[in-house]
C-alpha positions in Angstrom: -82.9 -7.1 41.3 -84.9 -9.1 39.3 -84.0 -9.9 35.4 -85.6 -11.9 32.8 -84.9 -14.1 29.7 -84.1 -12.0 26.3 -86.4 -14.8 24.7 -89.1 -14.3 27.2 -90.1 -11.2 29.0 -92.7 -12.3 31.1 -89.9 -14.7 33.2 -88.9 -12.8 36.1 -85.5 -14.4 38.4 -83.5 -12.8 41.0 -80.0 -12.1 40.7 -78.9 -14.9 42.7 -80.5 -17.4 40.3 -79.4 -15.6 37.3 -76.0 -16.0 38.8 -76.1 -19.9 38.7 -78.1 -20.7 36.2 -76.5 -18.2 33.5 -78.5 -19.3 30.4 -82.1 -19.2 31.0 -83.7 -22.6 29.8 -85.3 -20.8 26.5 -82.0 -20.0 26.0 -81.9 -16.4 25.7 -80.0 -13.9 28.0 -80.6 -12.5 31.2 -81.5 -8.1 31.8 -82.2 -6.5 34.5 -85.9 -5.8 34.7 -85.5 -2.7 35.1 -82.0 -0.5 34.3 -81.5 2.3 37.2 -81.1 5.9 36.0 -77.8 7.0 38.0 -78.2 10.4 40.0 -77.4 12.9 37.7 -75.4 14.7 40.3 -73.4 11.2 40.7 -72.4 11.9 36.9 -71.9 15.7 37.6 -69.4 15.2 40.0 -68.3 11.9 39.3 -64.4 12.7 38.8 -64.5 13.2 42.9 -64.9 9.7 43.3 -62.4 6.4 43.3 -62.8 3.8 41.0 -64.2 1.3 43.7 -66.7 4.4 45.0 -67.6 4.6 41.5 -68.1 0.3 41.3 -69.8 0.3 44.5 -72.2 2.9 43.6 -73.4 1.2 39.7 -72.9 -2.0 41.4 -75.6 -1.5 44.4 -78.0 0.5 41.7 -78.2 -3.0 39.6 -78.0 -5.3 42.1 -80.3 -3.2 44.8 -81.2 -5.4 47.9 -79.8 -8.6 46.8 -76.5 -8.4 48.3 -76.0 -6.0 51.5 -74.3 -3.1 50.9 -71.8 -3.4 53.4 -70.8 -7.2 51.8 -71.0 -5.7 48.5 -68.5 -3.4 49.2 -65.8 -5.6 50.6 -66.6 -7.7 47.2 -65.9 -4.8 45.0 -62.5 -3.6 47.1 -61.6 -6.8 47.1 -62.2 -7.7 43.1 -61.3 -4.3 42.1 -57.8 -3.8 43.2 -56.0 -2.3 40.7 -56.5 0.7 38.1 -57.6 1.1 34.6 -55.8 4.4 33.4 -56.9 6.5 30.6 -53.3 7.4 28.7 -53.7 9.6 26.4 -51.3 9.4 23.2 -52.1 13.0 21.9 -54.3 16.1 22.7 -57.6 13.7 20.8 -57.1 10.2 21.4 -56.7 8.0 24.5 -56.5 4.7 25.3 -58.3 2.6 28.1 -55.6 0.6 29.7 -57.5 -2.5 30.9 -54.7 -4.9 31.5 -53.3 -4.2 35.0 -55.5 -7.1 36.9 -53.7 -10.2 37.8 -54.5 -12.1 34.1 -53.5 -8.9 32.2 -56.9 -8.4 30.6 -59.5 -6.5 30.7 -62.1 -9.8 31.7 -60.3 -9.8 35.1 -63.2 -7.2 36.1 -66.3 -9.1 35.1 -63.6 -12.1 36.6 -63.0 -11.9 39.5 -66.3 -9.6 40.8 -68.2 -12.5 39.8 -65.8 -15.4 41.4 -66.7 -12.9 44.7 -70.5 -12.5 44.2 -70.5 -16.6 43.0 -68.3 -17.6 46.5 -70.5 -14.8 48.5 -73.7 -16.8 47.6 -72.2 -20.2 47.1 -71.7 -19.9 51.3 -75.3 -20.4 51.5 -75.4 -23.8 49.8 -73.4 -27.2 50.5 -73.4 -28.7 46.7 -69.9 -27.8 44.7 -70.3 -25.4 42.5 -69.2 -26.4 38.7 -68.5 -23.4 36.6 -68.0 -24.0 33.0 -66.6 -22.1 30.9 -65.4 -21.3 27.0 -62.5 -19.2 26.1 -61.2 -18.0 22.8 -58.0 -16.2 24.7 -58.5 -14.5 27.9 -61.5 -15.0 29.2 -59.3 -18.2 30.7 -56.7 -17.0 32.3 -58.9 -14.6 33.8 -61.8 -17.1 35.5 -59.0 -19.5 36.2 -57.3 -16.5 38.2 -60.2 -15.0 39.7 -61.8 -18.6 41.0 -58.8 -19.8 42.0 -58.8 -21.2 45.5 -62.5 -19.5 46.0 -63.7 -22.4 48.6 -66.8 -24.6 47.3 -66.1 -23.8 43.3 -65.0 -26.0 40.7 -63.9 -24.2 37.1 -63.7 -26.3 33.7 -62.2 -24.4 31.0 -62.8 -25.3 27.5 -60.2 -24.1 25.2 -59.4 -24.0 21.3 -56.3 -26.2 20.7 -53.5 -24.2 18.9 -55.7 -21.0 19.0 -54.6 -19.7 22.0 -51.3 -17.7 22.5 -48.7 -19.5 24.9 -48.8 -16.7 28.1 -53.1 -17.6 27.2 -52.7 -21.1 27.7 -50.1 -21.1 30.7 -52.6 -18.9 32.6 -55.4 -21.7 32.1 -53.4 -24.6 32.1 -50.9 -24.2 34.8 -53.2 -23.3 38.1 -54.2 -27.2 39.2 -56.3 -26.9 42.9 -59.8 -25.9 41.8 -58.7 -25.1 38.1 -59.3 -27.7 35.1 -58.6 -26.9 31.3 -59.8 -28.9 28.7 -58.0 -28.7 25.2 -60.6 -28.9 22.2 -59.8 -29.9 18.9 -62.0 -27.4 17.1 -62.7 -23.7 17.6 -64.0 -21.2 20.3 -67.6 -21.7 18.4 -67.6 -25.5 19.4 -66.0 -25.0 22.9 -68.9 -22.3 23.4 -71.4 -24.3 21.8 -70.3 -27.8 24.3 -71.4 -25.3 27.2 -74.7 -24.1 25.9 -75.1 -27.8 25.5 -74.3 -28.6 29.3 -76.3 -25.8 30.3 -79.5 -27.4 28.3 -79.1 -30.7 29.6 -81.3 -31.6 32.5 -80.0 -34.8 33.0 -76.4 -33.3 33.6 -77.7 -30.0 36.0 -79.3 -33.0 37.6 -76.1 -34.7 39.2 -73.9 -31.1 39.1 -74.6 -27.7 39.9 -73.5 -25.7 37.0 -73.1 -22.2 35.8 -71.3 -20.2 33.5 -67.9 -17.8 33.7 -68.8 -17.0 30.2 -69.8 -13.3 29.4 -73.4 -14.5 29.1 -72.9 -14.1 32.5 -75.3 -11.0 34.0 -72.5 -11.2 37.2 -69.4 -10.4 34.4 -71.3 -7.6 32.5 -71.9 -5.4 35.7 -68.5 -5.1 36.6 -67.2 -4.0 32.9 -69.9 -1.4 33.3 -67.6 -0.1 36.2 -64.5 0.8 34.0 -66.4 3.3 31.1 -67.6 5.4 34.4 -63.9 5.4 35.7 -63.0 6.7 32.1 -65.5 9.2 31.9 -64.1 10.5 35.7 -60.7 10.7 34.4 -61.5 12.4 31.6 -64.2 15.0 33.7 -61.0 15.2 35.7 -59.0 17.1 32.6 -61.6 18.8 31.7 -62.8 16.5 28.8 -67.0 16.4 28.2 -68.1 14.4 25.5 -66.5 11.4 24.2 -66.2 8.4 21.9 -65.3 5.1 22.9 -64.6 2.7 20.6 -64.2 -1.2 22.2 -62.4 -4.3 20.1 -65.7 -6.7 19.4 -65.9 -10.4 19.7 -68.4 -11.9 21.9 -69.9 -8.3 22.4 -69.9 -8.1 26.0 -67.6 -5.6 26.4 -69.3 -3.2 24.4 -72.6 -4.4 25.4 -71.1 -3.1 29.2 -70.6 -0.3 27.7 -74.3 0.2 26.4 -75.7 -0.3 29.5 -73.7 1.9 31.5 -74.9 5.0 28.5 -78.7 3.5 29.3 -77.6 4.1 33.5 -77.2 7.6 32.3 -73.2 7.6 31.3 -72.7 10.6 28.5 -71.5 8.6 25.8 -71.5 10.7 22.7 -71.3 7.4 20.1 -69.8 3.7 20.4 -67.8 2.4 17.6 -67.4 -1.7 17.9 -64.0 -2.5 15.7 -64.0 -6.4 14.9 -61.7 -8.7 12.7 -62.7 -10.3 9.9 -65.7 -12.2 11.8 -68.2 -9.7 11.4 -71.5 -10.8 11.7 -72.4 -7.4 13.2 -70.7 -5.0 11.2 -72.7 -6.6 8.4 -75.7 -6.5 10.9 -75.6 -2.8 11.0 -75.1 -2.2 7.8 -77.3 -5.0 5.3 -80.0 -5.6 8.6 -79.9 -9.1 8.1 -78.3 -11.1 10.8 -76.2 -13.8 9.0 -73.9 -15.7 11.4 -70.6 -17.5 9.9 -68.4 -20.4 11.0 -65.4 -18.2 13.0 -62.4 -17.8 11.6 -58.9 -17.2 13.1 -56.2 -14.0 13.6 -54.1 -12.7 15.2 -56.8 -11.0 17.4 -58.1 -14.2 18.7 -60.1 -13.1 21.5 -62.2 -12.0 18.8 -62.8 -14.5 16.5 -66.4 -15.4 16.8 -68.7 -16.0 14.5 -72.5 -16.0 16.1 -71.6 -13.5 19.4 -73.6 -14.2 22.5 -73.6 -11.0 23.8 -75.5 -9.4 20.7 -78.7 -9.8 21.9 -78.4 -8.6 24.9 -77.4 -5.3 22.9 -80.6 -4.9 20.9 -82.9 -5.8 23.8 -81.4 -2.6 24.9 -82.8 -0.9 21.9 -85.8 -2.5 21.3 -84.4 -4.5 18.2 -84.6 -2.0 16.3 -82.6 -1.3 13.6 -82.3 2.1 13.5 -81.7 3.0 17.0 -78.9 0.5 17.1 -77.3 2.5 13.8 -77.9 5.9 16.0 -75.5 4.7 18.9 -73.1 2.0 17.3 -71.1 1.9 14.0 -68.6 -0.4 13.2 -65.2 -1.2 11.5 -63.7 -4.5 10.4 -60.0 -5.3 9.7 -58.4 -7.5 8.5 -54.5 -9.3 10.0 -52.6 -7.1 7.8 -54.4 -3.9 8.9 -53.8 -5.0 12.2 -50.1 -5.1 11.7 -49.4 -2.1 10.3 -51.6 -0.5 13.0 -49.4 -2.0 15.8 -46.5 -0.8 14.1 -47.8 2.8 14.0 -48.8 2.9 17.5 -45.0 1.8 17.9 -43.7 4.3 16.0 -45.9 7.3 15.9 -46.5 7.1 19.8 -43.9 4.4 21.6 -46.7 2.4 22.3 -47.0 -1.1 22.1 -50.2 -3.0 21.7 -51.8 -6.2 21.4 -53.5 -6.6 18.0 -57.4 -6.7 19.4 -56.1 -2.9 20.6 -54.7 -2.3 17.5 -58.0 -3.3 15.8 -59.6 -0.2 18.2 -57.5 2.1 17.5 -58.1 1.7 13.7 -61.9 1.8 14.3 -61.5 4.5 16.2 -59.5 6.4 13.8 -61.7 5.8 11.1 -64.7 7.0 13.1 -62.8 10.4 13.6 -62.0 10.9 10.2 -65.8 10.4 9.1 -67.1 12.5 11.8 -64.7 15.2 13.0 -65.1 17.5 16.4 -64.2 18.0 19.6 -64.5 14.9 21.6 -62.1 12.7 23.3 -61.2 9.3 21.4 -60.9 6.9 23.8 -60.3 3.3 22.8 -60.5 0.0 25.0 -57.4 -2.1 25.1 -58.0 -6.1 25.6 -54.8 -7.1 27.3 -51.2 -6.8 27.6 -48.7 -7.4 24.6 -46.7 -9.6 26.6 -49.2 -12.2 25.9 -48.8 -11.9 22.5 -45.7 -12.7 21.6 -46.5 -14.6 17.7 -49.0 -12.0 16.6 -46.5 -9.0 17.3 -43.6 -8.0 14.6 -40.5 -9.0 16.4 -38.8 -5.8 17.0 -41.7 -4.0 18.4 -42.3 -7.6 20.9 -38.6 -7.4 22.3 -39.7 -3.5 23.8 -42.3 -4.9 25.6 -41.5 -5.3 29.4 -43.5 -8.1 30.8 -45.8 -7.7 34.5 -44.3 -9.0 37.3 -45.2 -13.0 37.2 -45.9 -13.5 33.6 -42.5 -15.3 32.8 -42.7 -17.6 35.9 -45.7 -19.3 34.2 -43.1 -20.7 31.4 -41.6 -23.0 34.4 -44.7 -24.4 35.0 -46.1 -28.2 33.9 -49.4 -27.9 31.5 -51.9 -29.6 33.1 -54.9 -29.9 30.4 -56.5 -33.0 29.1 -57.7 -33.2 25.7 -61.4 -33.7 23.8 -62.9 -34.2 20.6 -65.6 -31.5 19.6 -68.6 -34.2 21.1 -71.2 -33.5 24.1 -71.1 -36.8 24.7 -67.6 -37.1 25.4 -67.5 -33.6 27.7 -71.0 -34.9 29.5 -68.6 -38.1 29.9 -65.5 -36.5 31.6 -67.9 -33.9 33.8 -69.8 -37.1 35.4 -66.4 -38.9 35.8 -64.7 -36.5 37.2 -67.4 -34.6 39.6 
């Protein structure tokens, strides 16, 4: 597999490298050179297979010789252990349940498959390696949970202080062994922007061997590729043909996942991205000029990003061209009290509680019906489980929510997080201090 630089098409790396060095030095994003078209037979018959046949099989087509088939599959059993059920609430609409991994997210896929691929090739070297990385929610928990105890990895976790729901912060703060959180007085924009930073400074990747858990990632955007095929099975499985799936938008990996799994060959009929009220793309797609803002919060904080990585990875795709983009995406923004009263009909209309970044897809993909009616599945992504959203919630829909098994031992545990100002210099400080 070789992959080059969004910013420079002529750069050519292989998969290892992109691994480690996440952010190319012309810091654009990493493709694949070339994006494998899945046997159509594959997609014909693909509700016969498991979910880790189905991983193993997109998985080998990206990565190709890079990793050995046979160690490639005991990465994928052993990262992909647990399901991602469609559930449908009526005859037209389903929702992706992406929250039954061990951080009760949907990141623990791109997670914990790249904490496997990073520990698979870290065995070949004898430096430490230093993963950084920034999280506006769960995106934490789940690199703290997937690296932890991973021999010959280090993580730093950069988190907004007070912008991160309590079960959020207990799943990044509360690990200790290989797992370090830093608490950031300023916003997932600045946390992000500190490891960009680290990432462009040669003085620092100089004395430590760094990479990124971020979604800039190429090794966390395969693995989300995995769950819109699993979907697709199930709904093959009940006879379903053509549908719509409509992801909650922040950084735009997730969707971006889903993009490339439709360019693989997926039958995707249409993608609808729903945000919050950051929406730099949804005024992207609809003015054409791309105007990032300053992020603000809500309740759907794993979204609140003003300038999102993972966008250019997405028009690559499509040439960066405007009108091809408007052909397979549209978009819906919402705003906190939208979200709410979407919660509460989930609640009460279907018994079905939801976190507000899942509440924020179901609207979109509501509103994406109504303007273009048919028969087609609705299928919208969840982001994570209620329980870890206990202040953004209305309090008698929270107290129906029945938490995972471990989620309330995390309360009993001691925070271990140190703080920092929003300056490079003082994160460059506590890296080399503490390597």
């Amino acid at each position: 597999m070789k992959l080059y630089s969004t910013n420079n098409k002529d750069l050519r790396v292989s998969f290892q490298d992109a691994v480690f060095n996440s952010l190319p030095q012309d810091k654009g994003l990493y493709m694949p050179e070339v994006i494998p078209n899945l046997d159509p037979l594959f997609i014909k018959n693909i509700q016969q297979y498991s979910l880790q046949e189905i991983a193993l099989t997109v998985a080998s087509a990206l990565i190709g010789d890079d990793i050995p088939k046979e160690d490639l599959k005991k990465i994928v059993e052993d990262a992909i252990n647990f399901d991602a059920p469609v559930k449908f609430l009526d005859a037209e609409t389903g929702v992706l349940e992406l929250f039954h991994g061990p951080s009760y997210a949907f990141k623990d896929f791109g997670a914990r498959f790249m904490s496997r691929v990073m520990g698979y090739f870290s065995k070949q070297g004898d430096k430490l390696l230093d993963v950084l990385v920034a999280t506006s929610g769960d995106t934490g928990g789940a690199v703290a949970l997937g690296f932890l105890g991973v021999e010959g990895t280090r993580v730093t976790i950069l988190y907004p202080k007070g912008k991160v729901s309590k079960v959020q912060e207990e799943q990044l703060t509360t690990n200790g062994q290989n797992i370090r959180a830093l608490e950031v007085d300023g916003t997932f924009d600045d946390c992000q922007a500190l490891v960009k930073q680290a990432f462009n400074d040669a003085s620092l990747n100089a004395e430590l061997r760094l990479t990124s858990a971020n979604s800039i990632n190429i090794a966390r955007l395969i693995p989300q590729t995995f769950y819109y095929f699993w979907a697709y099975a199930q709904l093959k499985a009940q006879g379903v043909n053509e549908v719509v799936f409509t992801v909650p938008s922040g950084n735009f990996g997730n969707i971006g996942a889903g993009l490339l799994a439709y360019k693989m060959g997926l039958p995707v009929k249409h993608f609808v991205a729903g945000t919050n009220v950051n929406d730099t793309v949804p005024r992207f797609l609809q003015s054409g000029a791309y105007e990032p803002k300053p992020s603000v919060q809500t309740l759907a904080n794993a979204m609140d990003v003003g300038n999102p990585s993972n966008w250019v990875r997405i028009q690559d795709l499509f040439d960066n061209e405007l009108d091809k983009l408007r052909s397979i995406i549209s978009s819906f923004t919402y705003t906190d009290e939208e979200t709410q009263v979407a919660m509460r009909e989930l609640f009460e209309k279907y018994n079905y509680v939801a976190c507000p970044h899942t509440a924020i897809a179901y609207l979109a993909a509501q509103a994406y019906k109504a303007e273009n009616p048919g028969e087609y599945a609705s299928v919208f992504l969840s982001t994570a489980h209620p329980c870890k959203f206990p202040d953004g919630i209305d309090a008698d829909i929270f107290e129906k929510v029945t938490y995972p098994a471990g989620a309330e031992e995390l309360a009993g545990k001691p925070k271990l997080a140190d703080p920092l100002a929003v300056s490079y210099e003082d994160f460059k400080e506590y890296l080399l201090k503490n390597k």
